[in-house]
C-alpha angles and dihedrals in degrees: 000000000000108000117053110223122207102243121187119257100248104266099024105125085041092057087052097059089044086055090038084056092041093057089049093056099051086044090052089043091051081052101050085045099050095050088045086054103042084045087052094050083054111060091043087065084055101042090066107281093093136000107263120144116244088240086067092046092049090036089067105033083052083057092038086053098050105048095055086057088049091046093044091061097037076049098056096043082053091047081049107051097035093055080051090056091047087056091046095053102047089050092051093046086054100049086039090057088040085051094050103051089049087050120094126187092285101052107066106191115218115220137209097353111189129209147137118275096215120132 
C-alpha cells in the first residue's frame, strides 16, 4: 500500500469525551466551592466579625444549597457516563488488537471512525 492513512488510535474519541466530563466535573466542583466559600464568609460577617442582615446569610446558604444539590446529580450523570466510556473503550481497544492480529498487508483496519448515528 502506497499512501499511509491516519488512522485513530482504538478508544480515541471515547478518551475525549472522558477528559470533556472530567473537565465538567472540576468546573462544577470550583462552582460548588466557590458558593460554599463566599456563604461561609458570610456568615462569618453575621455571626459578629462584620454587619451583614440574617436574610443575606440564609439567602446564600438557600442558593449554596441548591446548587449542591444541583452539582451532586450533574456529578453522578458525569460518574455515569464516564464509567460507560470506560466500557466502550476498552471494548473497542480489545476488538481493535483482535483486528489487528487477523489483518495482513493488504487489509488495512480502520480504527475509531467516527460519525454521526442519524437516520
Amino acid at each position: 500500500m502506497g499512501k499511509k492513512f491516519r488512522t485513530h488510535v482504538q478508544g480515541e474519541s471515547l478518551q475525549k469525551k472522558i477528559d470533556a466530563d472530567f473537565e465538567t466535573y472540576y468546573c462544577l466542583l470550583a462552582m460548588f466551592l466557590a458558593f460554599f466559600l463566599l456563604t461561609l464568609y458570610i456568615w462569618l460577617f453575621y455571626l459578629g466579625v462584620w454587619d451583614i442582615t440574617l436574610a443575606l446569610a440564609i439567602t446564600f446558604s438557600v442558593f449554596t444549597l441548591l446548587f449542591f444539590i444541583y452539582a451532586v446529580r450533574k456529578t453522578l450523570k458525569l460518574i455515569k457516563h464516564m464509567r460507560n466510556c470506560y466500557k466502550g473503550m476498552e471494548g473497542e481497544r480489545l476488538v481493535g488488537e483482535m483486528l489487528n492480529k487477523l489483518s495482513c498487508d493488504s487489509v488495512r483496519v480502520f480504527h475509531d471512525i467516527c460519525g454521526s448515528f442519524d437516520y
